[in-house]
N, C-alpha and C positions, 0 to 999 in steps of 0.2 A: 432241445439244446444239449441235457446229457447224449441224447441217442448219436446226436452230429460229434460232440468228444471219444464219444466209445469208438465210433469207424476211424475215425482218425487216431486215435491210439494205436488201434488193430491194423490200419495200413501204417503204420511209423514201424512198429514191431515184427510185421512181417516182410516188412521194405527190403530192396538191396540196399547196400552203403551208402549208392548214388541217389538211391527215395530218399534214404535219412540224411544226407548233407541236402539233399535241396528242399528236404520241410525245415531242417533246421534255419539255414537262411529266410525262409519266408517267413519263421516265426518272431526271428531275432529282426526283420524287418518290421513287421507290423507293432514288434516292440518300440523300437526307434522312432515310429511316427506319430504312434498311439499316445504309451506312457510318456514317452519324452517331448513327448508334444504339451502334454496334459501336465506333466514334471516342470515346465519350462515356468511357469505361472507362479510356481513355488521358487522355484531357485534363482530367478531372473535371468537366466541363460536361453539361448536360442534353442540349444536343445541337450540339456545333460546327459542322454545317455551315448549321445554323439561325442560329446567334451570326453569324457569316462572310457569310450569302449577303441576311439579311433587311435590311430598313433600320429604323433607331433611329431612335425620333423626337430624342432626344441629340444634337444637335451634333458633340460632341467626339469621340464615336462614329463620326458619320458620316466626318466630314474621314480620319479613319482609313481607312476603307472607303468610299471614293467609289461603288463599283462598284455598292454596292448597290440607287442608285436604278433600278440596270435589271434587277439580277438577282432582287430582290425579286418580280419580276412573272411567275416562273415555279416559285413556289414556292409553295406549300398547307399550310392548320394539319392537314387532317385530309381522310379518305379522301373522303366528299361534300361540301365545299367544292371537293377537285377536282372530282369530278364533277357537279356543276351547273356548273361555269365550263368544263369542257369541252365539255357538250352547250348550251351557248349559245352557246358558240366555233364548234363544228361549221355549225348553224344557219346564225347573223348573219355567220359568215365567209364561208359558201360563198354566201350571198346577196351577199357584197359582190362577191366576184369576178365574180359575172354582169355587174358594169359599170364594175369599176377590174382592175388589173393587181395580181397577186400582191405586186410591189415595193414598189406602195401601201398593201395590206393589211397585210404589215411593217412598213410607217412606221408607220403610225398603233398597231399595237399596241404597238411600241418609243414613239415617243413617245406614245402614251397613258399608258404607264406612267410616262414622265419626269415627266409634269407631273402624274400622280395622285401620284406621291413629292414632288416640289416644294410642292405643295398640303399633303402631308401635312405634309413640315417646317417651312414656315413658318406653320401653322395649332399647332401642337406649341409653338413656339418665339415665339411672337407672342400669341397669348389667353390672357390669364390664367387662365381655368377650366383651359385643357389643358398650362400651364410647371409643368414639374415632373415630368411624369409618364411614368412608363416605359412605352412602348408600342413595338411595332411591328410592321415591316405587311409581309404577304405575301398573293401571290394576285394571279393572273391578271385579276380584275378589273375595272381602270381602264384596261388595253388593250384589251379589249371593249369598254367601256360606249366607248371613243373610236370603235370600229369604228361600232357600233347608231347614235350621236350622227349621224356623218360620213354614214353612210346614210338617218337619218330630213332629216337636212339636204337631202341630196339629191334624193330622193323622199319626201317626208311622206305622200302620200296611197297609197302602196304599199299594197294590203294582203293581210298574211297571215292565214291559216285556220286557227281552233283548232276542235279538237274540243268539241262542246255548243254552240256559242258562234254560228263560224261567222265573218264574214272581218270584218278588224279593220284601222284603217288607222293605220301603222308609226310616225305621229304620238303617237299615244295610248298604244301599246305602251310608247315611250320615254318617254311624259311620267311614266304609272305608274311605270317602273323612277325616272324622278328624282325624281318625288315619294314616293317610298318615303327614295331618301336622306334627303331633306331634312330629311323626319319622324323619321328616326331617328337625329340626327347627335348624339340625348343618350344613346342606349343603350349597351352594352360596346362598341359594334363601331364607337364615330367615326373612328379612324383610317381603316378600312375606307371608309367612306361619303364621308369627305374625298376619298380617294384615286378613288373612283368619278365624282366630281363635278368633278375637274381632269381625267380620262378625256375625260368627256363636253363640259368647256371647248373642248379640241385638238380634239375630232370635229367640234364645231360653227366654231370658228374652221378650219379648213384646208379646210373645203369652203366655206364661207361665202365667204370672201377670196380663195378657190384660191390662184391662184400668187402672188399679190400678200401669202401670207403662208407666208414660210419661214422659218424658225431656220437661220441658217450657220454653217459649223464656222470656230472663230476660227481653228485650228492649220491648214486648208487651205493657205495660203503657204508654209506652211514646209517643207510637204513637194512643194511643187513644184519643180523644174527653170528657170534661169532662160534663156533665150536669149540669146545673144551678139547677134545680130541683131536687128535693132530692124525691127518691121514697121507698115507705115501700114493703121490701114485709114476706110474711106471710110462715110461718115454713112451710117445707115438712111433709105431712100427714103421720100418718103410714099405707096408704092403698098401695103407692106409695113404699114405702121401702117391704115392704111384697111384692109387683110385681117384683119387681126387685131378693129381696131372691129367689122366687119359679124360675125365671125364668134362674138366675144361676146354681140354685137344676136339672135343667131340663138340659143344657148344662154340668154339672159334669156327670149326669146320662148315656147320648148318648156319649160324650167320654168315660167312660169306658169301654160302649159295644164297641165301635169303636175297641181301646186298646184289646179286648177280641175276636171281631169278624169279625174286619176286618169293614172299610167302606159299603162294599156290601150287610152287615148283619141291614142296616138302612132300616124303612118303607119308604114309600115316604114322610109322614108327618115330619118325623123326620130329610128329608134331607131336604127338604123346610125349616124348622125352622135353622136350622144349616147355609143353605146361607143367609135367613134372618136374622139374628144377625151376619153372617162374613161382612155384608155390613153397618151393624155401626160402 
């Protein structure tokens, strides 16, 4: 038994991102059916770490359990809901790393998930067809569909290779996945589809704006250090501002051919430059 923990440490540690968010979910699953199974006996609840970890479309609920809007997002109703959201996690994730940085692929799953719970609660608590009713939501989801969003935004004319089919460009992929929401945001599963559709909001907004669109942590001040010493420092040149112009001018330039030609129609130069600034 130790020797089966020790391999599985050793691949959790030497995993990519995408190993370690999809052992993390299968752990926090077996959690859920396991302990909270076995929890339920004691608390008289169907399943407490379901109650505790998911997010209520409730209000009053929520403000109890703030936490929920992140932790909801690695949490599953049932054994293939995980497993279709981990083999599209696999997939779209390890595509995304061929041209952003692991750190990135975290953000956007973590805030994917923010803003598919955001969307959720104020869609719950705002239309009248959905005040009132008890719902909530879990599942990996909406930090996906921000990944797939973030990517189609990037490169639309990418395209992947289905079996029967034959190659498909990343545009279409995604438009299907949202038009599937859209159409079904009257069936059991609105919550779900809200949540998918605030996902794919953050995917399109943070590559769209890049850096000109960030959420800041309000608490950052407080936990800084303040200096005694006061330091001057001196205006940014405008040789500095013109580097940065041209090298915007330069990434507009190669997504449009992208948009026009497809990924494949890049130099080598230009794809070098293109992973080099997906890594800031």
């Amino acid at each position: 038994m130790n020797q089966i923990f020790s391999q599985l440490k050793q691949k959790y540690q030497t995993g990519s991102l995408v190993e370690k968010l999809i052992f993390v979910n299968i752990i926090v699953f077996i959690l859920t059916y396991f302990i909270g199974g076995v929890g339920s006996f004691f608390y008289n609840q169907n399943n407490f770490f379901l109650d505790w970890f998911s997010l209520p479309a409730n209000l009053s609920y929520f403000i109890e359990r703030p936490w929920t809007v992140v932790t909801y997002g690695f949490l599953h109703g049932d054994f293939f809901h995980l497993l279709f959201n981990l083999i599209y996690l696999f997939f779209i994730g390890n595509l995304f790393l061929d041209y952003f940085t692991p750190k990135k692929l975290l953000n956007f799953y973590l805030m994917g998930t923010i803003f598919g719970g955001v969307l959720f609660l104020v869609s719950y608590n705002y239309f009248p067809a959905l005040q009132n009713t008890r719902a909530t939501l879990v599942g990996a989801s909406s930090g996906i569909m921000a990944i797939l969003v973030g990517l189609t935004t990037y490169m639309p004319n990418y395209e992947l290779k289905f079996r029967f089919i034959g190659f498909v460009k990343l545009w279409i992929v995604t438009l299907i996945f949202i038009g599937i929401d859209l159409i079904s945001l009257s069936d059991n599963n609105t919550g779900g589809h809200l949540a998918h559709l605030g996902g794919a909001l953050y995917g399109f907004l943070a590559i769209y704006y890049g850096t000109s669109f960030k959420i800041s942590n309000p608490f950052k001040k407080l936990f800084q250090k303040k200096s005694p010493l006061k330091t001057a420092y001196k205006s940014k040149t405008n040789k500095k501002a013109d580097t940065t112009h041209d090298t915007q001018q330069k990434i507009n330039v190669i997504l449009d051919k992208i948009s026009k030609s497809g990924y494949e129609s890049l130099s080598k130069d230009e794809k070098d430059f293109l992973f080099q600034q997906g890594k800031k």
